[in-house]
C-alpha positions as CSV (number, residue, x, y, z in Angstrom):
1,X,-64.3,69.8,-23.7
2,X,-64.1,65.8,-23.9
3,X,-61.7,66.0,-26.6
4,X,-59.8,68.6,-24.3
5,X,-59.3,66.6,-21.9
6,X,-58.7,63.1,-24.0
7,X,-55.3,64.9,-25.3
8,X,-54.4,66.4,-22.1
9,X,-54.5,62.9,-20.7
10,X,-52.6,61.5,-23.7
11,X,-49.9,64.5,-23.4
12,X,-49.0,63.8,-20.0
13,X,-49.0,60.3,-20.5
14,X,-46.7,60.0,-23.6
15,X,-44.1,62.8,-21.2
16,X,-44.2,60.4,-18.4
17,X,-43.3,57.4,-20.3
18,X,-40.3,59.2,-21.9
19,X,-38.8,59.3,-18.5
20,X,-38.8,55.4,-18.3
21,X,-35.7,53.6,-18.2
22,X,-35.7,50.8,-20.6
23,X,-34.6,47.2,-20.0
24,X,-31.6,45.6,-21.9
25,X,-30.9,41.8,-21.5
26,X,-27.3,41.2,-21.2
27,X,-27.5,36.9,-21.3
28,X,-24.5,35.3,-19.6
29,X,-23.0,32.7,-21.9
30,X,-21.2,30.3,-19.7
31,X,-18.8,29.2,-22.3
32,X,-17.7,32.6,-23.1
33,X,-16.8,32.9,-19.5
34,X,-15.2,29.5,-18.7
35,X,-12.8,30.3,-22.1
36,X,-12.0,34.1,-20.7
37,X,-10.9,32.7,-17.8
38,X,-8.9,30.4,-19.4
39,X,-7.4,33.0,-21.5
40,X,-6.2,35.3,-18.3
41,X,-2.2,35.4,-17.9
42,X,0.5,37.7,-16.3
43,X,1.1,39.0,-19.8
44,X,-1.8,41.2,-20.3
45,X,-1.2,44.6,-21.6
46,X,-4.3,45.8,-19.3
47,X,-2.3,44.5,-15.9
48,X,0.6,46.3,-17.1
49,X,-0.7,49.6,-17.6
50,X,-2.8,49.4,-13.8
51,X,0.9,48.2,-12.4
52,X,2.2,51.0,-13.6
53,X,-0.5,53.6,-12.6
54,X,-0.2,51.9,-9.2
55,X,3.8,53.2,-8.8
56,X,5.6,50.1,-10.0
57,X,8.1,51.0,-12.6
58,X,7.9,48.7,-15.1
59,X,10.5,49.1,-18.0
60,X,10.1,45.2,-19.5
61,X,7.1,43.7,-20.1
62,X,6.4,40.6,-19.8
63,X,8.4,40.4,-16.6
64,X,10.9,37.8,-16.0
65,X,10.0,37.4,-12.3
66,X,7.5,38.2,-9.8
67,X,7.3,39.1,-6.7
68,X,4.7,39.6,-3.4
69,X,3.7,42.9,-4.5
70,X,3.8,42.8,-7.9
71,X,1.5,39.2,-7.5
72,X,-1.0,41.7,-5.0
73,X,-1.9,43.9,-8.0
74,X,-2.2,41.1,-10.1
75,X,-5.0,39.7,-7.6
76,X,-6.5,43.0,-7.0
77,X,-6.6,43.1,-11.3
78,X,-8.4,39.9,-11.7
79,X,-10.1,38.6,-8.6
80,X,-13.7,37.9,-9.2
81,X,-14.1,38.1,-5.1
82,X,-13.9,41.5,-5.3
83,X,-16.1,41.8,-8.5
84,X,-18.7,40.4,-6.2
85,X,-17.6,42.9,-3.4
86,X,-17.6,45.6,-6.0
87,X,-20.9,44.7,-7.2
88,X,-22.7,44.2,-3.8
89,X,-21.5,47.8,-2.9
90,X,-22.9,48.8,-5.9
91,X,-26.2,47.6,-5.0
92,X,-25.8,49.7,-1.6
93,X,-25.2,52.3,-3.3
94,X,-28.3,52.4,-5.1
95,X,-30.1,51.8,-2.5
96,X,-29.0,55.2,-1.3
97,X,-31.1,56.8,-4.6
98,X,-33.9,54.3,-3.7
99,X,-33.7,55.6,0.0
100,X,-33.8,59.7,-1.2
101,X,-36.4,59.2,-3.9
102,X,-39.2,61.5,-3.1
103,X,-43.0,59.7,-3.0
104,X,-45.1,60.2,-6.5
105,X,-48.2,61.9,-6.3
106,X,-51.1,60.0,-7.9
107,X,-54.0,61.3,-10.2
108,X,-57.2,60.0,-10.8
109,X,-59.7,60.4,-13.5
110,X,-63.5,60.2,-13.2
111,X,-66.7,60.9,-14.4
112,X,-70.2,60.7,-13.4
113,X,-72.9,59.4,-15.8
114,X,-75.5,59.7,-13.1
115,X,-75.7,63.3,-12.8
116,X,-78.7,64.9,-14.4
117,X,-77.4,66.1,-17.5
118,X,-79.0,67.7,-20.3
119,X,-76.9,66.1,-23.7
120,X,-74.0,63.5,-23.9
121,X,-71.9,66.3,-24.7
122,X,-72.1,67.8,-21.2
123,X,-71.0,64.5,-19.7
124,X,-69.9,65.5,-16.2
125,X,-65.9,64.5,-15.5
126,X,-63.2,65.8,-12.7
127,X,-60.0,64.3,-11.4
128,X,-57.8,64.3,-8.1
129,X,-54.6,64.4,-6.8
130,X,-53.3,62.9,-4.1
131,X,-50.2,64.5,-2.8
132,X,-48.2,62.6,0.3
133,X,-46.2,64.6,2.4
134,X,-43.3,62.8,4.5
135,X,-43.9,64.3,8.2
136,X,-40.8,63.6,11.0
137,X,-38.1,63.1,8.7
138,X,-38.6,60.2,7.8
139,X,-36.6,60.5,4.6
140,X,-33.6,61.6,6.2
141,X,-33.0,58.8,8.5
142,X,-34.2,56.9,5.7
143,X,-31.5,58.0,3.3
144,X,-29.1,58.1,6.5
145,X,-29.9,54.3,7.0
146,X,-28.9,53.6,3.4
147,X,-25.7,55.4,3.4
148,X,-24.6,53.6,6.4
149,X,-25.2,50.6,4.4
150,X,-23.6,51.6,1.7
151,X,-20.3,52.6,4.1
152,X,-20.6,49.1,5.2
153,X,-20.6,47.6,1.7
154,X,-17.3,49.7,1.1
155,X,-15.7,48.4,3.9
156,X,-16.6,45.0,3.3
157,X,-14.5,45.7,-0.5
158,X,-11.8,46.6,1.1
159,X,-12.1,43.4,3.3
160,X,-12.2,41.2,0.7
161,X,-9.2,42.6,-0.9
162,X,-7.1,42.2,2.3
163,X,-8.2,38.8,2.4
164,X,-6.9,38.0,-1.3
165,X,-3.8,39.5,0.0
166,X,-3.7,37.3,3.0
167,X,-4.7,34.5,0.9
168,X,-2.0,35.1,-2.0
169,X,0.8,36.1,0.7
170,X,0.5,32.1,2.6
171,X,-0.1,30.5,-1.2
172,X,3.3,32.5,-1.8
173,X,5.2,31.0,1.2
174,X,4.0,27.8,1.1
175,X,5.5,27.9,-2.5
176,X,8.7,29.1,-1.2
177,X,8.5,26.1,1.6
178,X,8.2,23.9,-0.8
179,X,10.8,24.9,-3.7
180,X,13.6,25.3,-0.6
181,X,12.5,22.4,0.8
182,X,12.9,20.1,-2.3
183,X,16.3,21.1,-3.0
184,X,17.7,20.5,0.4
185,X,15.9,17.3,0.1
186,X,17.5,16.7,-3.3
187,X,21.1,17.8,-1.4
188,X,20.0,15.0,1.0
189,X,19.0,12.3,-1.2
190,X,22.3,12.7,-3.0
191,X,24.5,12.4,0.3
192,X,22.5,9.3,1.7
193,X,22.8,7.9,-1.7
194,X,26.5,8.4,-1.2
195,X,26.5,6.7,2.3
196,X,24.1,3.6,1.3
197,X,27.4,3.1,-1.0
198,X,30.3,3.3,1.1
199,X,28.1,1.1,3.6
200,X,27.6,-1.3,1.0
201,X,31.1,-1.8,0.3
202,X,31.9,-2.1,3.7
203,X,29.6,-4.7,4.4
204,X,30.8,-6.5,0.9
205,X,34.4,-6.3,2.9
206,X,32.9,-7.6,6.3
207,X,33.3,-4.6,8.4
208,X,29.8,-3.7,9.0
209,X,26.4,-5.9,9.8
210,X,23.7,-6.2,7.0
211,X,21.4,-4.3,9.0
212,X,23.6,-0.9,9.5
213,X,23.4,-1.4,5.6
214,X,19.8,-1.6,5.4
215,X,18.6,0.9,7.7
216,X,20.7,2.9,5.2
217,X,18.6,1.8,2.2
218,X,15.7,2.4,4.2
219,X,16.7,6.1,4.6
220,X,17.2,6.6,1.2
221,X,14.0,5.3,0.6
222,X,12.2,7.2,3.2
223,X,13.9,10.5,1.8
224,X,12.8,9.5,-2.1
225,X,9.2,9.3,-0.5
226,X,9.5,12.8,1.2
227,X,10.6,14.2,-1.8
228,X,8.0,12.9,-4.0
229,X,5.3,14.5,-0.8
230,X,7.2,17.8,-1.2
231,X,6.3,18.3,-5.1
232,X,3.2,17.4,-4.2
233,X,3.2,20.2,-1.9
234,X,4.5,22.6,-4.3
235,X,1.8,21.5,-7.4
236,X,-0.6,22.3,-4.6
237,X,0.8,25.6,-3.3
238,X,0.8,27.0,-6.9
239,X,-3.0,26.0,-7.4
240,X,-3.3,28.0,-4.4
241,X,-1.1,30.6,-5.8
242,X,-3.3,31.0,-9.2
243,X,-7.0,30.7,-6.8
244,X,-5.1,33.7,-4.8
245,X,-4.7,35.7,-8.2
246,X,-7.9,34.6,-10.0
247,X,-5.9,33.1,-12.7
248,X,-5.7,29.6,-14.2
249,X,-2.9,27.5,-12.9
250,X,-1.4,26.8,-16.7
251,X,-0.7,30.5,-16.8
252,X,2.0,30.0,-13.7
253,X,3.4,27.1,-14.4
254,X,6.7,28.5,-16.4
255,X,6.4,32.0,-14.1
256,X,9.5,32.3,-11.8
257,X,8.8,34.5,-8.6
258,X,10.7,35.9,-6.2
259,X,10.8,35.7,-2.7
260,X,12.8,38.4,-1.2
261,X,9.8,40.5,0.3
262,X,8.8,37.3,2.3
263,X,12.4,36.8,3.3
264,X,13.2,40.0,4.5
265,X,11.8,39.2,8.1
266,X,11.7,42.2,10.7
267,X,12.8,41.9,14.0
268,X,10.5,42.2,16.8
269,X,12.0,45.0,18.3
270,X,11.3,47.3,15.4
271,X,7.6,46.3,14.9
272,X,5.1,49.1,16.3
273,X,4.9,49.2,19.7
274,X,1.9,47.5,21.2
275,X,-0.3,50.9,21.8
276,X,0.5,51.3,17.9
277,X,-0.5,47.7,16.9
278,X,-3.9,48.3,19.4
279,X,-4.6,51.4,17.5
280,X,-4.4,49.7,14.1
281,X,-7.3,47.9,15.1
282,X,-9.6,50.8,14.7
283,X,-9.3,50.4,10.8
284,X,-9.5,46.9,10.1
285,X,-12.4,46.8,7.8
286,X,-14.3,44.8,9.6
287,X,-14.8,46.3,12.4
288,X,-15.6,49.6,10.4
289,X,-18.0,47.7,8.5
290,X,-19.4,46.6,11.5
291,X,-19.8,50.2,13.4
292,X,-21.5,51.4,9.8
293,X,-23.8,48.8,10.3
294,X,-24.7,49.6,13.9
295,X,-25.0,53.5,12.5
296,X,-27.6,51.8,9.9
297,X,-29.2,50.2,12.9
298,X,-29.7,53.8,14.9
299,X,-30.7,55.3,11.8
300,X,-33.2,52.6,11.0
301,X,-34.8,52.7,14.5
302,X,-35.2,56.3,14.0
303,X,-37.1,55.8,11.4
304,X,-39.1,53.0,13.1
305,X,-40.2,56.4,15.8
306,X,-41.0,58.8,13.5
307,X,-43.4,56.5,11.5
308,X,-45.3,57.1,14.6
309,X,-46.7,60.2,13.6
310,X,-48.3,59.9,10.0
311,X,-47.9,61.3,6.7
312,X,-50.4,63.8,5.2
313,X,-52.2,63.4,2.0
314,X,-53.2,66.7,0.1
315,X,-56.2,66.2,-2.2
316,X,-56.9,69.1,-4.5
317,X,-60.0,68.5,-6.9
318,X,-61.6,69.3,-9.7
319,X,-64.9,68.5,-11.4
320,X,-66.7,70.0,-14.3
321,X,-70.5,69.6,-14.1
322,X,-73.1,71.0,-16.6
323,X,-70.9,73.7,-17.3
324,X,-70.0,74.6,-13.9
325,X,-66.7,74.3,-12.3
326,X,-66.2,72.8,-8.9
327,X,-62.5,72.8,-7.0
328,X,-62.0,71.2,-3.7
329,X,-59.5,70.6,-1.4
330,X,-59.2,67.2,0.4
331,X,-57.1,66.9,3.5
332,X,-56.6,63.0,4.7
333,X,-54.1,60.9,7.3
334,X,-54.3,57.5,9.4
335,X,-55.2,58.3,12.8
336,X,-52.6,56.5,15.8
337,X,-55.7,55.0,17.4
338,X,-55.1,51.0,17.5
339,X,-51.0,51.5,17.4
340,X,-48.4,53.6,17.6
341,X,-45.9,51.8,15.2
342,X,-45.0,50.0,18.6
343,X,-43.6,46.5,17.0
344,X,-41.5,47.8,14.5
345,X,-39.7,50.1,17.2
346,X,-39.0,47.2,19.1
347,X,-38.2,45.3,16.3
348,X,-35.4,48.1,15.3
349,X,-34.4,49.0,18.8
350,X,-33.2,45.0,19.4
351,X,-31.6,45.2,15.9
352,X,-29.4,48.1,16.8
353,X,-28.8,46.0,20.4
354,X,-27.6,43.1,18.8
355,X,-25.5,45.1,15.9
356,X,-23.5,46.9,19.1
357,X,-23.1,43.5,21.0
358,X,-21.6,42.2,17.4
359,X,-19.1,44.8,17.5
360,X,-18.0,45.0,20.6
361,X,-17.7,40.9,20.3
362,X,-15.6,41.5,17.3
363,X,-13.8,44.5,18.7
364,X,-12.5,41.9,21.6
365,X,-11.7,38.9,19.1
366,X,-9.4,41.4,17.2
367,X,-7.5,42.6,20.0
368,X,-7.2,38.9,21.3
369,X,-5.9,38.1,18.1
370,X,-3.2,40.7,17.8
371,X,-2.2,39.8,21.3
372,X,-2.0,36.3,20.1
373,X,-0.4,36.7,16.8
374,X,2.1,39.0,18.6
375,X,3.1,36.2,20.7
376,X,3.1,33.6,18.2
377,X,5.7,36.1,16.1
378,X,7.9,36.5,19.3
379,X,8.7,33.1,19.9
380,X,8.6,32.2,16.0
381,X,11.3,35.0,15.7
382,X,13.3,33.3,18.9
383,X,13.3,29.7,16.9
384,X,14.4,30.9,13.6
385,X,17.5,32.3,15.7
386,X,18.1,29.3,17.4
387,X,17.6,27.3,14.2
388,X,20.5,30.1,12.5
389,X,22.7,29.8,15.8
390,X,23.0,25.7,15.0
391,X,23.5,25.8,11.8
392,X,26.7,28.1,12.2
393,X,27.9,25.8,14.2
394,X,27.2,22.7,12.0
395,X,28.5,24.4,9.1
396,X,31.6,25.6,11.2
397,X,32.1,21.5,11.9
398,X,31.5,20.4,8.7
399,X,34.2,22.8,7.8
400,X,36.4,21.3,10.4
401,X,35.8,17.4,9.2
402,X,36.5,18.5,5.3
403,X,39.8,19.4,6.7
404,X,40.3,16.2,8.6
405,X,39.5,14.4,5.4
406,X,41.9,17.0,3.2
407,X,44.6,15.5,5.2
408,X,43.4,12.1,5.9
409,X,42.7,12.2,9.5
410,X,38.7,11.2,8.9
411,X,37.2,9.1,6.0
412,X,34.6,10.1,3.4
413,X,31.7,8.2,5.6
414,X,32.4,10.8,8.1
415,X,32.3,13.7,5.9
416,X,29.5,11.8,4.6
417,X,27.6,12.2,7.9
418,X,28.8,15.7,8.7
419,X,27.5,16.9,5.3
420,X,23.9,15.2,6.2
421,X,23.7,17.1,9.8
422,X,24.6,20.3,7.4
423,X,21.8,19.6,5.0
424,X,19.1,18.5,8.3
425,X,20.4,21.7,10.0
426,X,19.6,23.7,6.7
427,X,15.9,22.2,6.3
428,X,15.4,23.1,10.8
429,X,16.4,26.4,9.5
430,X,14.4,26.5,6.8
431,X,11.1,25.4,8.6
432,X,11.5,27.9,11.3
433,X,12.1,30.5,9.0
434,X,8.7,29.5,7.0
435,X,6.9,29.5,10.6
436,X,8.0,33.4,11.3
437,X,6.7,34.0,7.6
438,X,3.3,32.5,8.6
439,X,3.6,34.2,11.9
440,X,4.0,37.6,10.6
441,X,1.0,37.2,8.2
442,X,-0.7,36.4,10.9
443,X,0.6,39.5,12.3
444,X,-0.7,41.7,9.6
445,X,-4.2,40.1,9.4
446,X,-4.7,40.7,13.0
447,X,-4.1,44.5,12.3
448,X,-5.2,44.5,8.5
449,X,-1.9,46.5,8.0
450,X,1.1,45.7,6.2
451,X,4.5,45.5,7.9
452,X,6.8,44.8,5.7
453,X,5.8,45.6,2.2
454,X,4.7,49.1,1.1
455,X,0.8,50.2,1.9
456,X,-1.3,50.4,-0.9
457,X,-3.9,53.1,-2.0
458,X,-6.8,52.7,0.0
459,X,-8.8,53.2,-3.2
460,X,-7.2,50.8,-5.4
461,X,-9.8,48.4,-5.2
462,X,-12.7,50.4,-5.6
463,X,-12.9,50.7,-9.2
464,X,-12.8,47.5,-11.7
465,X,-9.7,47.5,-13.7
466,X,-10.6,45.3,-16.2
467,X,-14.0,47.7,-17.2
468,X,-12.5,48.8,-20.2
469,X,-11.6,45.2,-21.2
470,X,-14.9,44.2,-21.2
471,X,-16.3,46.4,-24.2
């Protein structure tokens, strides 16, 4: 009977183990990782094929220019932000199989040397089980609770990648500031260069003071600075740029991009009406994230009052003694004498207060900030038509003095200065222009919803492009 039971216990043993999962290191190498990174480009045969399963035609690859869109997939190919967010959902996930896992029962093994027993043979052994038994539902608000958290974990991917858009969309404009601003610069550098000279030869000739010529010089100068602080400005926006894509900044450096998307500016009129842009709200993500969390919260204080009432334990029994077999039937569970799982109640119950009083604070901050960024595009939207009202009419003299010159009725210093008012008028223009840009992204992150550019698939983020890369 003893060697019975020995390779009963070794059977069910070597079945249980079978089952295991089994650990495999996977060591990060931080070399391996740094030169990867390094080796990232808008080239790669991977990013084409997920632009084109994402509805971009691509005929030529590489591509000779790029623009907002086609620089969003890019992010949402190589981001390691939403790695992280992909991962961390992952985790909730999981948790959601940890949450529905059913409790193990246990067994135990014994035997009594003390009984009176007649040969070693007839050494007396039994075991016991201990089954639990969830009462109150315990695992369903448990498995609710995760899922909730899971939902959460979603929403917070999907936030992530609207803030890499954000985040690429301002790197992308400041670019644009920059490379329109150093040409009118350039335009202006050239034309003061032109006046320092004709004032120079005028004060050679006696008709002008030495400091009219100066303050001439002194402009030049001032304008060689600015344009030196704009290239700065644009080395910096296209760091930005390659952060915003999660590429290196040598990969971008010989890239040309295009800027229409950003250009193309809608009017405020034809934006959604203000009941639309209110209703928008309801799917930023993180104010979804934040109502899954507050489900988590009810779900978990649930929970918390059903752990009131305790689980059961069945204990069925067996012992063989002296050749006689004895069953029993055990029956145990805590007894709610001292507490009634009163702390943790409390505990969850002030959780799921201060998860509703988050979202109702963010709820308010969002509509505040659409109101806000509404506003901000309004007036943004009134400057840049000022700022195109004044330069028509700067052009329209500048027009008029080329004339005078063509038939000598004004001389080139004049045109001179008329051509400088054109070029200042050009770079007003240009910054109220970049100011409705930034205004309208502001717009759009107020809402999370894009405006001007086509939506993407809400699932486009969801799944790692680059998995396949990686084997």
């Amino acid at each position: 009977m003893m060697v019975l039971l020995k390779k009963s216990i070794v059977f069910m043993l070597a079945a249980l183990l079978l089952g295991c999962a089994g650990f495999q290191s996977k060591p990060i190498a931080p070399w391996d990782t740094a030169t990867a990174f390094e080796a990232r480009t808008l080239d790669s045969f991977g990013l084409r094929d997920f632009v084109r399963q994402n509805g971009k035609d691509v005929t030529t690859w590489p591509l000779t220019s790029w623009d907002a869109s086609l620089l969003t997939l890019a992010a949402f190919y190589y981001h390691p932000d939403l790695d992280v967010a992909r991962a961390q959902w992952g985790v909730a996930q999981a948790g959601v199989v940890s949450a529905g896992s059913i409790p193990n029962p246990g067994l135990s093994l014994s035997t009594n040397p003390a009984s009176t027993i007649s040969r070693a043979s007839a050494l007396p052994f039994g075991w016991n089980l201990d089954i639990p038994i969830e009462t109150a539902g315990k695992r369903g608000y448990r498995i609710e609770q995760s899922k909730q958290l899971s939902e959460s974990a979603r929403f917070h991917l999907y936030g992530a990648a609207w803030q890499i858009r954000s985040r690429l969309k301002m790197a992308l404009v400041e670019l644009y500031s920059a490379q329109e601003g150093l040409m009118l610069l350039q335009e202006q550098e050239d034309v003061r260069n032109e006046m320092a000279k004709l004032l120079n030869r005028r004060l050679e000739i006696g008709e002008i003071s030495l400091p009219e010529a100066t303050q001439a010089r002194i402009a030049l100068a001032q304008n060689s600075l600015a344009i030196l602080d704009v290239q700065k400005r644009y080395d910096t926006a296209l760091a930005q740029l390659a952060t915003a894509i999660g590429l290196p900044i040598n990969s971008l450096r010989e890239m040309k991009f295009s800027f229409d998307e950003l250009t193309e500016l809608p009017k405020p009129e034809t934006l959604p009406s203000e009941e639309t842009r209110r209703q928008a709200l309801l799917s930023r993500s993180d104010l979804l994230s934040a109502l899954a969390d507050y489900e988590a919260s009810q779900a978990a204080l649930q929970l918390e009052v059903a752990k009131q009432y305790p689980d059961i334990h069945l204990g069925p029994g067996y012992v063989w003694d002296q050749g006689e077999r004895k069953w029993s039937v055990g029956l145990s569970f805590s007894l709610p004498i001292f507490n009634r799982n009163a702390g943790p109640i409390a505990e969850a119950n002030a959780r799921r207060e201060q998860a509703a009083a988050s979202f109702v604070a963010l709820q308010a901050r969002s509509i505040n900030e659409v109101d806000l960024a509404w506003t901000n595009y309004q007036s943004a939207a009134n400057q840049l038509a000022n700022a195109d009202s004044l330069l028509k009419a700067q052009q329209q003299q500048q027009r008029s003095i080329t004339a005078e010159f063509k038939v000598g009725e004004s001389d080139r210093l004049t045109l001179a200065g008329s051509q400088l008012e054109l070029v200042n008028a050009k770079l007003a223009r240009l910054d109220a222009l970049v100011k409705e840009m930034l205004s309208l992204g502001l717009l759009e992150d107020a809402t999370q919803h894009p405006l001007t550019q086509k939506e993407l698939p809400p699932n486009l983020v969801e799944t790692n492009p680059r998995k396949e890369e990686k084997h």
